[in-house]
C-alpha positions as a LaTeX table, in Angstrom:
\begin{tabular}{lrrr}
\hline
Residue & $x$ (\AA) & $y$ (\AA) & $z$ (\AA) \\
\hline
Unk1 & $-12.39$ & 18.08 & $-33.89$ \\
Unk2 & $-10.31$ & 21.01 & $-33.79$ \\
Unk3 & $-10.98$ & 24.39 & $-31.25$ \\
Unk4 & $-11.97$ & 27.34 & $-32.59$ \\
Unk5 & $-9.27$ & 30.51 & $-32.65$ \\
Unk6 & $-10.17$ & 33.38 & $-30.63$ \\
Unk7 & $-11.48$ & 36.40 & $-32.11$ \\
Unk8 & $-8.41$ & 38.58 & $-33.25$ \\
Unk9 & $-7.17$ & 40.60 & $-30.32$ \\
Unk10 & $-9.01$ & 38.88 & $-27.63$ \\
Unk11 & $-5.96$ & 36.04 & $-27.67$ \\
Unk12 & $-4.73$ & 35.62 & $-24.21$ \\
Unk13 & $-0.87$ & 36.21 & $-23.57$ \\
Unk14 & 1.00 & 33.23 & $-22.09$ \\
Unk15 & 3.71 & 34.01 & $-19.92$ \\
Unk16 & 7.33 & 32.75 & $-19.94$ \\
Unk17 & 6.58 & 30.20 & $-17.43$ \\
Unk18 & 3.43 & 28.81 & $-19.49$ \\
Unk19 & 5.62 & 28.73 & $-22.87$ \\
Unk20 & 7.99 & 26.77 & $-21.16$ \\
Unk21 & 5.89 & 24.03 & $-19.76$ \\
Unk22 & 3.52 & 24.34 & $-22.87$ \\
Unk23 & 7.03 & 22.59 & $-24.52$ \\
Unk24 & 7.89 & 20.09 & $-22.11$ \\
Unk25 & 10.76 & 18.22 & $-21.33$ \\
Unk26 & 13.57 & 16.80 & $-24.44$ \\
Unk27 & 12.72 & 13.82 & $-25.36$ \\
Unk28 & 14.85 & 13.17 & $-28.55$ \\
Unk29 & 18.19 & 11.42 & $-27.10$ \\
Unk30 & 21.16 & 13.14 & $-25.96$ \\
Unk31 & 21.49 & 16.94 & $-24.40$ \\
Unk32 & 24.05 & 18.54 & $-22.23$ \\
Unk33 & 23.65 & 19.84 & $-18.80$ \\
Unk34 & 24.95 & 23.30 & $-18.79$ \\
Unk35 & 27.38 & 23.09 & $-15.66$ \\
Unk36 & 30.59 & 24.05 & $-18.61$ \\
Unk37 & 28.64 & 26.45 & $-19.56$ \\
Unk38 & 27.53 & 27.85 & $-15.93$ \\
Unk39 & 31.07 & 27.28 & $-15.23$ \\
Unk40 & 33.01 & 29.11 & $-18.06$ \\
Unk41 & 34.20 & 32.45 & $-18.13$ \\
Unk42 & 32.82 & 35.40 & $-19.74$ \\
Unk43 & 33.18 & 36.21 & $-22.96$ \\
Unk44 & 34.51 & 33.80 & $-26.10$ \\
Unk45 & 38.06 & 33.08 & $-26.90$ \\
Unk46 & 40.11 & 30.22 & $-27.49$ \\
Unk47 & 40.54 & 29.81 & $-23.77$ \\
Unk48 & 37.14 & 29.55 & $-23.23$ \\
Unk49 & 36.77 & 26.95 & $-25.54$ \\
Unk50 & 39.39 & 25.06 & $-24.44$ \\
Unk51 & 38.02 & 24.98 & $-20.66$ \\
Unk52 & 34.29 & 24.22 & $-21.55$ \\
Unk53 & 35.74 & 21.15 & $-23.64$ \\
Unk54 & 37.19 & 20.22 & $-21.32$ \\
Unk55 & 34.71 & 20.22 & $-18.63$ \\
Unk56 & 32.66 & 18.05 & $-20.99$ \\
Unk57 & 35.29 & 15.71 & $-21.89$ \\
Unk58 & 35.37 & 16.13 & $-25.00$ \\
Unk59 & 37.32 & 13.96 & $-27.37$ \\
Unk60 & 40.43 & 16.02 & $-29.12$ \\
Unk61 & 38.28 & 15.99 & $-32.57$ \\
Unk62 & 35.40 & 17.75 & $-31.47$ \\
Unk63 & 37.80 & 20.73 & $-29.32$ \\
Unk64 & 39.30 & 21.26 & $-32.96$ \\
Unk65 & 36.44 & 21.58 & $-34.63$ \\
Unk66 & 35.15 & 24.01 & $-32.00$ \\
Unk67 & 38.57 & 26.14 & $-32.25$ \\
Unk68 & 38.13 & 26.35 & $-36.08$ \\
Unk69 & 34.87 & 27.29 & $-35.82$ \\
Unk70 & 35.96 & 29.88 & $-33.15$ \\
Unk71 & 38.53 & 31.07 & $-36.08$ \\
Unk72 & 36.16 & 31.55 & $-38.65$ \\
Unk73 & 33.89 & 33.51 & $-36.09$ \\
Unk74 & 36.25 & 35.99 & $-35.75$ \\
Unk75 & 37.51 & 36.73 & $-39.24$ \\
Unk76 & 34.18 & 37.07 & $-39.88$ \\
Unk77 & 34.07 & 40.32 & $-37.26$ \\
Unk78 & 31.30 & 42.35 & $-36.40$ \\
\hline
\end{tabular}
């Protein structure tokens, strides 16, 4: 049986916190922590790229593909 919608404009807001746990935790294989990304410096250039790689350990393949996509990000401008 399904629950009725709320009349339209009496829907109650959910905060950030409620969205959040309303998701729940990743459950479909691998993720990252962020500690290359909580560790990197500001802004993105190929130096930035270079360190986060390799603070993941990333295999050579994967930091060139990165640094081309980097490339096409900036011919591509604002």
């Amino acid at each position: 049986m399904t629950q009725a919608k709320p009349a339209p404009g009496t829907e109650k807001k959910m905060t950030d916190d409620e969205i959040i746990e309303s998701i729940g935790a990743y459950e479909f294989g691998w993720h990252d922590s962020d500690v290359a990304g909580a560790a990197a410096r500001r802004g993105l250039s190929e130096d930035v790229v270079r360190d986060i790689s390799s603070q993941k350990n990333e295999s050579e393949w994967m930091l060139e593909q990165r640094l081309k996509a980097l490339r096409m990000f900036e011919k591509k401008g604002n």
